[in-house]
Backbone as CSV, one residue per row, in Angstrom:
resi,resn,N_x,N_y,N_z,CA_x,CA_y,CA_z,C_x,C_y,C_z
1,UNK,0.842,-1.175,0.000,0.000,0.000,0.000,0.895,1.248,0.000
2,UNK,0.728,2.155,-0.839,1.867,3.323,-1.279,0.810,4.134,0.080
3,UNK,1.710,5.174,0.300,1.549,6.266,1.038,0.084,7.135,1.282
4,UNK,-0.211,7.666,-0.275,-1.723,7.987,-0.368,-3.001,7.081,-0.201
5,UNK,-2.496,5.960,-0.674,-3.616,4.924,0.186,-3.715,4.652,1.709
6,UNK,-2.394,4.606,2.315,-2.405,4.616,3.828,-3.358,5.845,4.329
7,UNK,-2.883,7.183,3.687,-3.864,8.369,3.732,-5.281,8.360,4.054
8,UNK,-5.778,7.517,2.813,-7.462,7.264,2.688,-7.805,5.994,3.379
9,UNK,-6.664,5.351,3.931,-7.226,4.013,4.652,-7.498,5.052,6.118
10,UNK,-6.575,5.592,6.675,-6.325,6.599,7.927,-8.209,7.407,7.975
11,UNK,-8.131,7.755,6.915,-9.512,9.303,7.020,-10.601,8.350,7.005
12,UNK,-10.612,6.860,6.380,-11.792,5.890,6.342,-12.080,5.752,8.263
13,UNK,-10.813,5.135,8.893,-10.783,5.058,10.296,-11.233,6.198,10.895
14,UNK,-11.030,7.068,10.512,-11.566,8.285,11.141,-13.130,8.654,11.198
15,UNK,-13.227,8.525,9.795,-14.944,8.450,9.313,-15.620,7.939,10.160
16,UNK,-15.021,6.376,10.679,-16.009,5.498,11.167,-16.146,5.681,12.574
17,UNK,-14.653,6.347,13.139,-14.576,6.355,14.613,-15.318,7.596,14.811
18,UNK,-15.423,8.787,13.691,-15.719,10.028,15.034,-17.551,10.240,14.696
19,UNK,-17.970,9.378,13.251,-19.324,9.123,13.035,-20.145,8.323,14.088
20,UNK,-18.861,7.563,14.872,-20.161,6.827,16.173,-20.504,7.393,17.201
21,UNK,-21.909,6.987,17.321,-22.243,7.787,18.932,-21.559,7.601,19.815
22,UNK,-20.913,6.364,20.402,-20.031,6.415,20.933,-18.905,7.402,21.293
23,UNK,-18.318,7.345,20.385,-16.729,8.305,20.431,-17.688,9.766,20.551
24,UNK,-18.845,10.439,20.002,-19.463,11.855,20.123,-19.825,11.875,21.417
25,UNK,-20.342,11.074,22.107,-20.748,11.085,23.804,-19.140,10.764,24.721
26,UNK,-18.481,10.566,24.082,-17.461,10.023,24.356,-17.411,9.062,25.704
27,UNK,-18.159,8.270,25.141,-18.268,7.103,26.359,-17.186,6.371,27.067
28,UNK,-16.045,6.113,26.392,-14.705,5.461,26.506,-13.455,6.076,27.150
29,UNK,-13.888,7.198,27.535,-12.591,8.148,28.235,-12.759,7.987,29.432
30,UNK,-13.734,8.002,30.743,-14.050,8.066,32.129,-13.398,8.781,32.436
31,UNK,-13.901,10.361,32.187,-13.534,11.118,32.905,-12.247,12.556,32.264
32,UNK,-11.832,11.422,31.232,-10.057,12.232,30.814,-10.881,13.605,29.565
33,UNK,-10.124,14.065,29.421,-10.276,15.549,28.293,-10.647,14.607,26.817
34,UNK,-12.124,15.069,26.156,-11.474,14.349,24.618,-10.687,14.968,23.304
35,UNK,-9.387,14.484,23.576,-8.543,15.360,22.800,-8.234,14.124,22.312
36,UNK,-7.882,13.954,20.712,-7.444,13.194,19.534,-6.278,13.828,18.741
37,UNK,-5.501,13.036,18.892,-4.031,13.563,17.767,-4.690,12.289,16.489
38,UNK,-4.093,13.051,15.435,-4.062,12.109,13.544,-2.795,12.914,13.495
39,UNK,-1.879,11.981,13.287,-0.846,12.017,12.798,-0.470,11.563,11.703
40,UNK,0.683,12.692,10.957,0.614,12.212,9.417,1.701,13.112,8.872
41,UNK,2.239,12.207,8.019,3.974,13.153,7.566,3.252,14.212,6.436
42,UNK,4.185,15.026,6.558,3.981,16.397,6.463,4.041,16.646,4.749
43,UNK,4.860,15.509,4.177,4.633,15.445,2.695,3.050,14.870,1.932
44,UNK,2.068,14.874,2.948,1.000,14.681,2.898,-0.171,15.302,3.226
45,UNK,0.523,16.583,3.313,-0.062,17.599,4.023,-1.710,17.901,3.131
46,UNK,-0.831,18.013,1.332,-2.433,18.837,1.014,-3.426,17.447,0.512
47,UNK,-2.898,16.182,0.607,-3.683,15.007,0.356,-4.755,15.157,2.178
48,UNK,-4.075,15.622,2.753,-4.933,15.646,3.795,-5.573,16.652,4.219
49,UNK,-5.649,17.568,3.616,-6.603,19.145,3.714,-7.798,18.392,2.756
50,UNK,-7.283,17.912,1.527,-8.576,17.531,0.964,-9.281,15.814,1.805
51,UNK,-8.970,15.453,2.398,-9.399,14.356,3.329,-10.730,14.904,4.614
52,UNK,-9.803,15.824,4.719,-10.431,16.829,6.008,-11.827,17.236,5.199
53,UNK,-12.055,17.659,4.266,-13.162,18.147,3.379,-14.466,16.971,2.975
54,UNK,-13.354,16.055,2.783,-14.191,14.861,2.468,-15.062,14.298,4.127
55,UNK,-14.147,14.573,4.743,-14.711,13.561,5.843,-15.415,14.816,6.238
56,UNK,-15.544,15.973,6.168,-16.737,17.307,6.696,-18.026,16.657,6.269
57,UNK,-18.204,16.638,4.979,-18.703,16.272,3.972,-19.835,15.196,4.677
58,UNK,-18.738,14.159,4.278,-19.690,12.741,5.282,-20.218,12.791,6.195
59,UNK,-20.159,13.327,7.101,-20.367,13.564,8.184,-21.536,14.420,8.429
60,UNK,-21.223,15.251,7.500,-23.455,16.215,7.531,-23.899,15.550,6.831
61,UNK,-23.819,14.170,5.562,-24.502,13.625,5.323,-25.188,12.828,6.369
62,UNK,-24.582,12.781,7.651,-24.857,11.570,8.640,-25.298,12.751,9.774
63,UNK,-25.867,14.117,9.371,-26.187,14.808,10.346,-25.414,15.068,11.578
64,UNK,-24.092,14.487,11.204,-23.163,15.314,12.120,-22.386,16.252,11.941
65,UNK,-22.431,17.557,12.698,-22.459,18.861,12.055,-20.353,18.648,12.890
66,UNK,-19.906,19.282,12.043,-18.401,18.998,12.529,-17.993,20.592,12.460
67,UNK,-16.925,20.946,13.344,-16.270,22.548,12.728,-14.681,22.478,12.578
68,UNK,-14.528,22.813,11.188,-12.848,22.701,11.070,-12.470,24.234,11.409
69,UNK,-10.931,24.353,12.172,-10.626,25.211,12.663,-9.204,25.128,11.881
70,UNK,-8.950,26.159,10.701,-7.712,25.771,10.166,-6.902,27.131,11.032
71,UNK,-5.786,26.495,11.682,-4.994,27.811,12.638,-4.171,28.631,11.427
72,UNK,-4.246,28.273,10.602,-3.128,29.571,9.830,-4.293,30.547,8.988
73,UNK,-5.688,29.802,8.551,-7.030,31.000,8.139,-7.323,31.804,9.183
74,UNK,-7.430,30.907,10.756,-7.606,32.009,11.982,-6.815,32.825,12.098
75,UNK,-5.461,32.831,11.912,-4.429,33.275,12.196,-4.144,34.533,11.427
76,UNK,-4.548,34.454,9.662,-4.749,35.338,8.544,-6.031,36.770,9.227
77,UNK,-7.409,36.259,9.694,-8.218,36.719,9.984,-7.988,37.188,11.134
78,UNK,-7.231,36.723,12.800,-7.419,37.173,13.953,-5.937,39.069,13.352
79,UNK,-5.146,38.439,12.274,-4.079,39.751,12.280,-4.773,40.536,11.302
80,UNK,-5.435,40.168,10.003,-6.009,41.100,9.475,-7.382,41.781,10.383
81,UNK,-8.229,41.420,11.261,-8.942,42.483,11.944,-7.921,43.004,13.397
82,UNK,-7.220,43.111,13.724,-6.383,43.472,14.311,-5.726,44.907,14.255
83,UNK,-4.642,44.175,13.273,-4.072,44.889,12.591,-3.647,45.645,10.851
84,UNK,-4.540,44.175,10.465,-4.325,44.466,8.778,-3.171,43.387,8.620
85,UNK,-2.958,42.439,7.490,-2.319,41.960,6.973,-1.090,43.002,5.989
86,UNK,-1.618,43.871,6.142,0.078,44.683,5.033,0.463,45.146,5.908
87,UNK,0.253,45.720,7.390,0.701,45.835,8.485,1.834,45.004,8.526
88,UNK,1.229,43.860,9.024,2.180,42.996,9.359,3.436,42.662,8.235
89,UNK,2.997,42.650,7.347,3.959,42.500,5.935,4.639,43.268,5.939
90,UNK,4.809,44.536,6.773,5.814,45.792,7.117,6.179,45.355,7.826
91,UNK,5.753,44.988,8.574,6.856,44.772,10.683,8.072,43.372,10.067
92,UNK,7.630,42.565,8.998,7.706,41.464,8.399,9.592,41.797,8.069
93,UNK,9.576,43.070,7.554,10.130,43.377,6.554,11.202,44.169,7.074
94,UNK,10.698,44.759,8.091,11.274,45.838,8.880,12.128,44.941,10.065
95,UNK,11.564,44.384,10.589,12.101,43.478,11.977,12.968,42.246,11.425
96,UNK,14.458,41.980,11.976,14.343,40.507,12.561,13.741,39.710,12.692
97,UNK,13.993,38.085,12.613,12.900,36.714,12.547,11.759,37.136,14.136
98,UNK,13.428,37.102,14.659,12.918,37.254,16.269,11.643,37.960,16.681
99,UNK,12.003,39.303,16.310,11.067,40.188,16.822,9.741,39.945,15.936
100,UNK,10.144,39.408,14.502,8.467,39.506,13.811,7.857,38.351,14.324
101,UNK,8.737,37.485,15.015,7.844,36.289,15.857,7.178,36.706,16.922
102,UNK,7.658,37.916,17.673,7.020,38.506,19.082,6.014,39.062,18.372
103,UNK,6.173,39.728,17.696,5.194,40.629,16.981,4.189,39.897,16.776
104,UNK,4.238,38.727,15.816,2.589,38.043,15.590,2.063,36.817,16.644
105,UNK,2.807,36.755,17.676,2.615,36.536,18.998,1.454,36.973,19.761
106,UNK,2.073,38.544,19.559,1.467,39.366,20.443,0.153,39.554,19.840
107,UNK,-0.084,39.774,18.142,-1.100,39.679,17.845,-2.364,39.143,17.815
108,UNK,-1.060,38.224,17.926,-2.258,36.308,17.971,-2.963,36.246,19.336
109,UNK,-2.110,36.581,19.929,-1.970,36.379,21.212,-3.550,35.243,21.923
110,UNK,-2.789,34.137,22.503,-3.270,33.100,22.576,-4.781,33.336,23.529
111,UNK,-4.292,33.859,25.183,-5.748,33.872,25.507,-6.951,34.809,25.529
112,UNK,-5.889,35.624,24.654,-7.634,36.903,24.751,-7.676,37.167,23.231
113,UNK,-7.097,36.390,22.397,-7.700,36.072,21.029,-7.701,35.293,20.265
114,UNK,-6.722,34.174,19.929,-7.411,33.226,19.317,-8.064,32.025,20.219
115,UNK,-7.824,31.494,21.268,-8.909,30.667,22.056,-9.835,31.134,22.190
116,UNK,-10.188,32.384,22.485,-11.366,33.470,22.306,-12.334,33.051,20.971
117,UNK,-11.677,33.228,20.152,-12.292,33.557,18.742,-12.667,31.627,18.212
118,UNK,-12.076,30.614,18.592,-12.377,29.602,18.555,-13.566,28.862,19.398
119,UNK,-13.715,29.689,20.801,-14.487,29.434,21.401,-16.041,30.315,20.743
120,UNK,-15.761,31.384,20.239,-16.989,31.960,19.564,-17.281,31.252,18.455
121,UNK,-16.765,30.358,17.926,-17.294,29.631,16.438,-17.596,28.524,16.973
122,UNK,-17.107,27.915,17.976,-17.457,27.117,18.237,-19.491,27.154,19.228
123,UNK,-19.550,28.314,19.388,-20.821,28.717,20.063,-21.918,28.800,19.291
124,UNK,-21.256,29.846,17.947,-21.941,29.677,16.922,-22.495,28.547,16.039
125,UNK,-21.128,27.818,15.974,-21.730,26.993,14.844,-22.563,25.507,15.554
126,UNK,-22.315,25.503,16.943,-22.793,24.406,17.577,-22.363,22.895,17.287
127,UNK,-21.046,22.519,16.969,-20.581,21.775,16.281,-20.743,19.817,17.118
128,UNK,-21.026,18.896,16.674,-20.538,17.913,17.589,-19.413,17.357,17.836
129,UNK,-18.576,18.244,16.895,-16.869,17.696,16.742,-16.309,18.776,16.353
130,UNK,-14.972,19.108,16.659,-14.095,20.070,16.530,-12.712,19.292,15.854
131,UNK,-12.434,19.530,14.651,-11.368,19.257,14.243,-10.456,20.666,13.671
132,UNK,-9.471,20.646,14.355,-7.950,21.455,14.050,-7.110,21.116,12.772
133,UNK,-6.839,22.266,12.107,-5.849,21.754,11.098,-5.199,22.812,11.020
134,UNK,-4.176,22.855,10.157,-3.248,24.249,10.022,-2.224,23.768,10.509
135,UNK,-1.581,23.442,11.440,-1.034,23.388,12.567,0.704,23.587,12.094
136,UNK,1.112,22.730,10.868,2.601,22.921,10.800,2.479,24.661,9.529
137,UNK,1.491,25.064,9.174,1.581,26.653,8.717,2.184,27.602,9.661
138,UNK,1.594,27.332,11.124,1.644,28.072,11.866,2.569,28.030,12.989
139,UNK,3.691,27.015,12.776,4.773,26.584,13.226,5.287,27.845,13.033
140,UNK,6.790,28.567,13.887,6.856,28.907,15.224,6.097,29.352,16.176
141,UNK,5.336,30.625,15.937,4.782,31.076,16.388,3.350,31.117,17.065
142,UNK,3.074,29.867,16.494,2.070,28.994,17.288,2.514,27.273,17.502
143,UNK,2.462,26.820,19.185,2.485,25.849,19.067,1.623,24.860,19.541
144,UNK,1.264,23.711,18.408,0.507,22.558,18.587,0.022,22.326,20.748
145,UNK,0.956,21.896,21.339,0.745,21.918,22.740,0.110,22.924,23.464
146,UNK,0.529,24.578,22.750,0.442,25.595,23.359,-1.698,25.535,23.546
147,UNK,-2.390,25.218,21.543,-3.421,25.132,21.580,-3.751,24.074,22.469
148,UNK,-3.188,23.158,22.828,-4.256,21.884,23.469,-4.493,22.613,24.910
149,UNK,-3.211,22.726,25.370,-3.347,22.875,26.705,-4.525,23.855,27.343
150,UNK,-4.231,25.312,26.527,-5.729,26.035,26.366,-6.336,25.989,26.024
151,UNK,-6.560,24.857,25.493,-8.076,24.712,24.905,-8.987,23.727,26.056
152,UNK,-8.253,22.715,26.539,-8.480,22.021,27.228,-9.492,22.268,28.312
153,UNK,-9.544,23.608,28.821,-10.359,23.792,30.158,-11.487,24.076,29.466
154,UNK,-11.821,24.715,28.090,-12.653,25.663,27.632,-13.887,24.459,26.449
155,UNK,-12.895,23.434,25.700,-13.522,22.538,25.180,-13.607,21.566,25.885
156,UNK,-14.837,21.029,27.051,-14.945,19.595,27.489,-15.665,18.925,26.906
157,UNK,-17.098,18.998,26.340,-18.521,18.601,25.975,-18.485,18.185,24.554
158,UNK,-17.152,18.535,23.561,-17.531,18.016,22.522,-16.180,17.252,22.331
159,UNK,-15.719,16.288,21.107,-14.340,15.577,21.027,-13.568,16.819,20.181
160,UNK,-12.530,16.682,20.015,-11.470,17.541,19.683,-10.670,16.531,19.292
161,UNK,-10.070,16.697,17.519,-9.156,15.837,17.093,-8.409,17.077,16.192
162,UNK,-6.641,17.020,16.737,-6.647,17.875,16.007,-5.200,16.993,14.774
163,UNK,-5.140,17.357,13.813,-4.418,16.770,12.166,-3.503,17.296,12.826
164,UNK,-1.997,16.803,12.886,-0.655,17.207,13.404,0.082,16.305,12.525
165,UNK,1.015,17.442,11.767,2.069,16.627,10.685,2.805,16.722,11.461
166,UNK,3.211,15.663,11.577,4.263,15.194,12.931,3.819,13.569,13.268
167,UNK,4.767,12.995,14.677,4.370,12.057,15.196,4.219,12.511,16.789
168,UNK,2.911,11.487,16.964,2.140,11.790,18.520,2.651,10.662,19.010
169,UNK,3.486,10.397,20.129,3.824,9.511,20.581,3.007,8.835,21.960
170,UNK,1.982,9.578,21.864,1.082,9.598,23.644,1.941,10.222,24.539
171,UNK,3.112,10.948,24.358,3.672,11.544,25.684,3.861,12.414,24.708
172,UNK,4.686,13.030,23.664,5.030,13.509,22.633,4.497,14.209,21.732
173,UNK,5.027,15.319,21.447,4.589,15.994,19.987,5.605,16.416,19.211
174,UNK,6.310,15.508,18.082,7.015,15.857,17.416,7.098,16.490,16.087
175,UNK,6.225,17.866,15.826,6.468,18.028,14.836,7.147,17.863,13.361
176,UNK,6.577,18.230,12.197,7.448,17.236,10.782,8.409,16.064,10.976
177,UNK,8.138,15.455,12.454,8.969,14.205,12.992,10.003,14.399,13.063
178,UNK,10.509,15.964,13.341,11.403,16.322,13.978,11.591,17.018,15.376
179,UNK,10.866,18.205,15.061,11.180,19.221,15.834,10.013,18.908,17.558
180,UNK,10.663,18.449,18.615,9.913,17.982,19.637,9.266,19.827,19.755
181,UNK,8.108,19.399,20.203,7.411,20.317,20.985,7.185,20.598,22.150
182,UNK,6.722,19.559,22.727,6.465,19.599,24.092,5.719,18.051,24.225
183,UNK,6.202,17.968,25.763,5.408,16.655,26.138,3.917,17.159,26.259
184,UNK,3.235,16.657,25.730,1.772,16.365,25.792,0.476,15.046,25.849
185,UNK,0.425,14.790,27.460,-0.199,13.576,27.901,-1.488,13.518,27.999
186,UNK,-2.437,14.299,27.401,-3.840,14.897,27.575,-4.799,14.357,26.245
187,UNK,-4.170,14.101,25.473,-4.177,13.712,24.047,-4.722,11.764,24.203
188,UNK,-5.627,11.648,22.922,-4.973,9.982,22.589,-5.074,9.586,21.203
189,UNK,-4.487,9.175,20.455,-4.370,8.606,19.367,-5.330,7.821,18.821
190,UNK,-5.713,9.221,17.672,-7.054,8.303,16.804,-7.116,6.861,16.043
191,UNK,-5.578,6.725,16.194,-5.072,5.517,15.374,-5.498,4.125,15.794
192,UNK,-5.430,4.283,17.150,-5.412,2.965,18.542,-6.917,2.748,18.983
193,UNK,-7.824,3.654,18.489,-9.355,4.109,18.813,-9.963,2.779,18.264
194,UNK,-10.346,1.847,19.392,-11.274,0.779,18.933,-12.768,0.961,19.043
195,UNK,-13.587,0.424,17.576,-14.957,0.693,17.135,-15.485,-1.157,18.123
């Protein structure tokens, strides 16, 4: 099985696990956060943006209303009402890596605007599932752990799986299966998820 089939075998497992009532009531956790890592190398990135679409898709066919949260569109939208996107394309230009990393940091800035602004779509759209994507776009300056951890107190009631090009090791977040992130034990692997 070449690579892109592992892909569509992966988003089939997914289909089936986050379509059951089960895993949506999340009956199988007792008690723990429902947070889901999909892990997937990063040269597979846009085979899996269009996966993500497909499985939206299926899923309101089956009347389950899902909300994708791509962090680098939030990320486009939380700096363009902010500040403006050519803004930033100046500070971009003008600053050091360093400082244009503080800079859209500060913009972003984690708890009084984008967990904010995720938690309002998520109000809005009333979703039964929350799936994350974006995640290696928005590498430095946002990190994968940084969202779980805050998200964690704020999303309990629905599952949360978020697409991480990288490998999730259940203790681990290794970005493009390199770059460690941070230990993150809050998480479990959609992979291991028995129907």
């Amino acid at each position: 099985m070449n690579s892109n089939e592992q892909i569509i075998e992966k988003f089939q497992h997914i289909y089936e696990v986050v379509s059951s009532i089960s895993f949506q009531k999340m009956d199988a956790l007792g008690g723990e956060i429902p947070f889901w890592i999909a892990s997937y190398e990063i040269s597979k990135n846009s085979l899996v943006e269009i996966e993500i679409k497909n499985l939206t898709k299926r899923l309101l066919n089956e009347d389950v209303n899902s909300l994708v949260v791509n962090l680098f569109d939030l990320s486009c939208d939380i700096i363009n009402k902010n500040i403006g996107l050519e803004k930033m394309f100046e500070v971009e230009v003008k600053k050091d890596k360093e400082k244009f990393k503080k800079a859209l940091q500060s913009t972003l800035n984690i708890h009084d605007r984008l967990i904010p602004e995720i938690i309002n779509r998520l109000n809005t759209e009333n979703p039964k599932i929350l799936f994350i994507s974006g995640v290696g776009a928005v590498f430095p300056f946002i990190r994968s752990h940084t969202i779980l951890n805050n998200l964690q107190s704020a999303v309990k009631n629905i599952p949360t799986l978020m697409f991480f090009p990288g490998v999730y090791s259940g203790r681990a977040l290794r970005l493009f299966g390199t770059i460690e992130d941070d230990n993150y034990y809050r998480a479990f692997n959609i992979d291991t998820y028995k129907l």
